[in-house]
GUVO-638186 format. One record per residue (C-alpha): residue in one letter; chain; x, y negated, z negated; residue number from 1. Coordinates in nm, 4 decimals. Each point is the difference from the previous one (the first is absolute). Layout:
! GUVO-638186
balo, kemar, c1, c2, c3, semar
a, A, X, Y, Z, NUM
...
END
This chain:
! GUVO-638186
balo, kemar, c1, c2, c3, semar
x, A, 9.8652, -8.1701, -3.0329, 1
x, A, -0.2263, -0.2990, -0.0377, 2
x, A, -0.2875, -0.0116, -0.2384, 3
x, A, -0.3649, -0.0267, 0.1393, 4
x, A, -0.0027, -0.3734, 0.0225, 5
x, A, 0.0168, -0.1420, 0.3298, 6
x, A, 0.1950, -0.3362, 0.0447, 7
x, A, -0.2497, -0.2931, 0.1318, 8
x, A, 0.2755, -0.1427, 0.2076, 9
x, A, 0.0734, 0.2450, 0.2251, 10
x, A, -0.2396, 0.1968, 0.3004, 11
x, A, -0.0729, 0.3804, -0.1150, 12
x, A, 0.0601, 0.2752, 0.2493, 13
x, A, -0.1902, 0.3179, -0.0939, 14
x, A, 0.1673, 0.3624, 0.1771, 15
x, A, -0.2307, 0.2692, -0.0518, 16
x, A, 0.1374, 0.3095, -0.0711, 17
x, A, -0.0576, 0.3288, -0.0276, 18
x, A, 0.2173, 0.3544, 0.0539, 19
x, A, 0.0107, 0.0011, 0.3665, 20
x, A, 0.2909, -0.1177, 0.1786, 21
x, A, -0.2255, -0.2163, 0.2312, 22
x, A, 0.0014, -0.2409, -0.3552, 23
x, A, 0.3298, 0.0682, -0.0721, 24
x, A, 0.1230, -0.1068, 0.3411, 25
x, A, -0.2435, -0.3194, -0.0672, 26
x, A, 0.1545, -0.0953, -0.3169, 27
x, A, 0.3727, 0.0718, 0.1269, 28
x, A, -0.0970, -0.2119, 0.3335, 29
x, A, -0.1803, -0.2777, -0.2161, 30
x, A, 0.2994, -0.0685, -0.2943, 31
x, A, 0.2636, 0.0211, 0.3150, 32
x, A, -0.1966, -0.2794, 0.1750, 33
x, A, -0.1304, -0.2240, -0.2632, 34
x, A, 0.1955, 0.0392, -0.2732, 35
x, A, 0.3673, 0.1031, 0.0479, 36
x, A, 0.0997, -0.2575, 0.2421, 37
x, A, -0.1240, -0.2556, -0.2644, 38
x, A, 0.1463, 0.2087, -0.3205, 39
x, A, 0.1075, -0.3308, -0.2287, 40
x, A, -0.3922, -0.1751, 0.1077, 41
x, A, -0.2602, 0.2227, 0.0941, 42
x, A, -0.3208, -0.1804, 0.1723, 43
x, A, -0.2445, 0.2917, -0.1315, 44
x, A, -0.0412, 0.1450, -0.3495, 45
x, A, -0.0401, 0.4006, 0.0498, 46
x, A, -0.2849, 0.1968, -0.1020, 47
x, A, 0.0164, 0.3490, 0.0347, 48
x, A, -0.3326, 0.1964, -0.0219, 49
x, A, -0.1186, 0.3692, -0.0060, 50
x, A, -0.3450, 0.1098, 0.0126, 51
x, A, -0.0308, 0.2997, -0.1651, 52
x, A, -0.2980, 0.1663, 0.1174, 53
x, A, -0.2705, 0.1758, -0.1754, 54
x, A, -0.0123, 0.3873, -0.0167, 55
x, A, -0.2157, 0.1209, 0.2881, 56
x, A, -0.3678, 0.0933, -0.1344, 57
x, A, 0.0081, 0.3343, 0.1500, 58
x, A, 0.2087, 0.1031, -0.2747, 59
x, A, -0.2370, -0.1121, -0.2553, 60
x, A, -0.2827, 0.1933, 0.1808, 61
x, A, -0.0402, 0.3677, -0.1423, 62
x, A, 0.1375, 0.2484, -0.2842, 63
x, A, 0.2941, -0.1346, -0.1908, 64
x, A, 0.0029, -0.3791, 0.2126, 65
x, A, 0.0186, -0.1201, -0.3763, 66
x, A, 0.3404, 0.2363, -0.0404, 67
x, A, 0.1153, -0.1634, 0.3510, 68
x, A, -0.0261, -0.3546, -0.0182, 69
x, A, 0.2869, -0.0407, -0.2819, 70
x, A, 0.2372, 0.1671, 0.2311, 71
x, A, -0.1082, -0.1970, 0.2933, 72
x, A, 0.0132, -0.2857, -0.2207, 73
x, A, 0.3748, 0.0818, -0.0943, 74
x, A, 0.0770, 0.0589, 0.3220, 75
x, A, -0.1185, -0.3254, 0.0654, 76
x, A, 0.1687, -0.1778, -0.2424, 77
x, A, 0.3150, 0.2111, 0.0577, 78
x, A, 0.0088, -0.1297, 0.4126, 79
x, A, -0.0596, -0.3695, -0.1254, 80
x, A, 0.3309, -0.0052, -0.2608, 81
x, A, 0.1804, 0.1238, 0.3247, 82
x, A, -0.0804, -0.2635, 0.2056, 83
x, A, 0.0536, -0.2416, -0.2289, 84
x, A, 0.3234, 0.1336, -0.0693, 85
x, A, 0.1218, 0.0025, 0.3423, 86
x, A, -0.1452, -0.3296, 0.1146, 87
x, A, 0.2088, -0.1390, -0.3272, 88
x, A, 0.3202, 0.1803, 0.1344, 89
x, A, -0.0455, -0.1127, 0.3083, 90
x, A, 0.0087, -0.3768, -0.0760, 91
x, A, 0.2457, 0.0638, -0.2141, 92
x, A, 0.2004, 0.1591, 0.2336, 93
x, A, -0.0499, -0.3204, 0.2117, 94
x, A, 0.1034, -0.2143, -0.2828, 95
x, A, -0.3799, -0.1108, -0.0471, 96
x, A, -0.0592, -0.0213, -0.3000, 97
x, A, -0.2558, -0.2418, -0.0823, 98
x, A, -0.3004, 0.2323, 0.1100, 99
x, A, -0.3044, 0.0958, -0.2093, 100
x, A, -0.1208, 0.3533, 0.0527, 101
x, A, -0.3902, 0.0725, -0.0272, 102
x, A, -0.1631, 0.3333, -0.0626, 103
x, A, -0.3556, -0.0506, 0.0476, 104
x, A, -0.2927, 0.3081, 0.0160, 105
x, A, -0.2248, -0.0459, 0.2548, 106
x, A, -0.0891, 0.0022, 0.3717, 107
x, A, 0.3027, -0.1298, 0.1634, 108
x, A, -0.2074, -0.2035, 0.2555, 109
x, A, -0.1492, -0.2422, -0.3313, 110
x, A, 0.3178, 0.0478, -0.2422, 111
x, A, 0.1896, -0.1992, 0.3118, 112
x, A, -0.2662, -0.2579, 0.0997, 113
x, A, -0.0290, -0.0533, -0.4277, 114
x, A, 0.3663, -0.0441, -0.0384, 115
x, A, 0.0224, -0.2887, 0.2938, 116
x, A, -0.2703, -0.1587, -0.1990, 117
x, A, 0.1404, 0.0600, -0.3207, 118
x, A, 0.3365, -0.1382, 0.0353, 119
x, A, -0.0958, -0.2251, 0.3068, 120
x, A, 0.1951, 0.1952, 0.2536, 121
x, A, 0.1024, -0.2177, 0.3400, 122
x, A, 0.0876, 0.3295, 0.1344, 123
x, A, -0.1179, 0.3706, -0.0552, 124
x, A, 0.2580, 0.2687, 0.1827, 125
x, A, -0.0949, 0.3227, 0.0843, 126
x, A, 0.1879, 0.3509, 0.1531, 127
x, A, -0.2317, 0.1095, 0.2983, 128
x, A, -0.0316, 0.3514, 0.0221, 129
x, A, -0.0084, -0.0294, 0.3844, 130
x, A, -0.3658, 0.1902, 0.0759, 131
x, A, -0.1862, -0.0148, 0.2525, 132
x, A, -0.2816, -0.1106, 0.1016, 133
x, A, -0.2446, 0.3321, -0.1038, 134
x, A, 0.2117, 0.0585, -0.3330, 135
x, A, -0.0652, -0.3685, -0.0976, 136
x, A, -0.3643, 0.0130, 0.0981, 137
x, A, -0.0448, 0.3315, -0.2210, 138
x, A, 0.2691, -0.0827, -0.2384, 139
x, A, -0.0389, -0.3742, -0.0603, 140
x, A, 0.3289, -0.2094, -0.0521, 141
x, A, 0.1062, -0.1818, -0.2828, 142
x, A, 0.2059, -0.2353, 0.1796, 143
x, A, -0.2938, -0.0486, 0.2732, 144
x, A, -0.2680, -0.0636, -0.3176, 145
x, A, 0.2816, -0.2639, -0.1033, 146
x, A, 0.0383, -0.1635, 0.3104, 147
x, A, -0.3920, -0.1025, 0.0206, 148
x, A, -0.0670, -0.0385, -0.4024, 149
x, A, 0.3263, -0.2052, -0.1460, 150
x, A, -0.0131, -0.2894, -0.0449, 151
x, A, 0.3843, -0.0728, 0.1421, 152
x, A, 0.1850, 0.0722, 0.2838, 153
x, A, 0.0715, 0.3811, 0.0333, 154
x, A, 0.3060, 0.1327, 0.1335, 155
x, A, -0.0376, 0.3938, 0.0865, 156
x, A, 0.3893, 0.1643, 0.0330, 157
x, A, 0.0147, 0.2752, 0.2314, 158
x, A, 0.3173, 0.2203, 0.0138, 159
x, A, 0.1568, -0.0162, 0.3871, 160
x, A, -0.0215, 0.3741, 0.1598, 161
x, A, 0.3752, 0.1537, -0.0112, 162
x, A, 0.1032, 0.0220, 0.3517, 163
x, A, 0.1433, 0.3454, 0.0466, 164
END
């Protein structure tokens, strides 16, 4: 894989990712349109990123929170090595191999709009989980916050229904 340095003459692409398949299916979609047909010249240098949250405060709250959060924190750290893992096998298995894979904790909503501005994305992708309208107004959605707070065009992948 590439190192962390971004080459000036080319556009960067940022996929989020994270362990769903909605993100999956948006980095699969994304290397299949913009990158394999153009395998020997691709337009976009790849950034993969994965915001890994912080442990929920609840478990800090209470006897033995201080016991808790190390676990969590493992967890945490465990779930991010994954992802990273499989988004590198993935481009790999699409002979892309010139991607740079980010691991960065926070709330995935700022990690994205701070990696477009970091490596001056022209593009931020992003799985959509497909909610609807009450589970996005309770919920919040990453790719929504996106949408209205990066500063690029955002493309939001959504995997087509299987028809039975």
């Amino acid at each position: 894989m590439a190192s962390n340095t971004v080459e000036n003459s080319k556009q960067v692409m940022v996929v989020a990712m994270d362990e769903s398949d909605h993100s999956t299916y948006a980095l699969e979609w994304t290397l299949s349109h913009f990158f394999i047909p153009y395998a020997s010249n691709p337009v976009f240098k790849l950034v993969v990123v994965h915001a890994k949250p912080p442990p929920p405060a609840m478990a800090l709250v209470g006897p033995g929170g201080a016991k808790v959060l190390p676990i969590l924190e493992a967890d945490l750290q465990k779930i991010a090595m994954r992802v990273a893992e499989k988004a590198k096998k993935i481009c790999a298995s699409k002979q892309v191999n010139d991607v740079v894979v980010e691991l960065v904790a926070g709330d995935a909503r700022n990690v994205l709009c701070e990696t477009v501005e970091k490596h001056k994305a022209s593009i931020l992708v992003s799985g959509s989980h497909g909610y609807g309208a009450i589970k996005r107004a309770v919920l919040g959605s990453v790719s929504d916050y996106c949408a209205h707070h990066a500063h690029c065009t955002v493309m939001i992948v959504k995997r087509p229904k299987i028809k039975n």
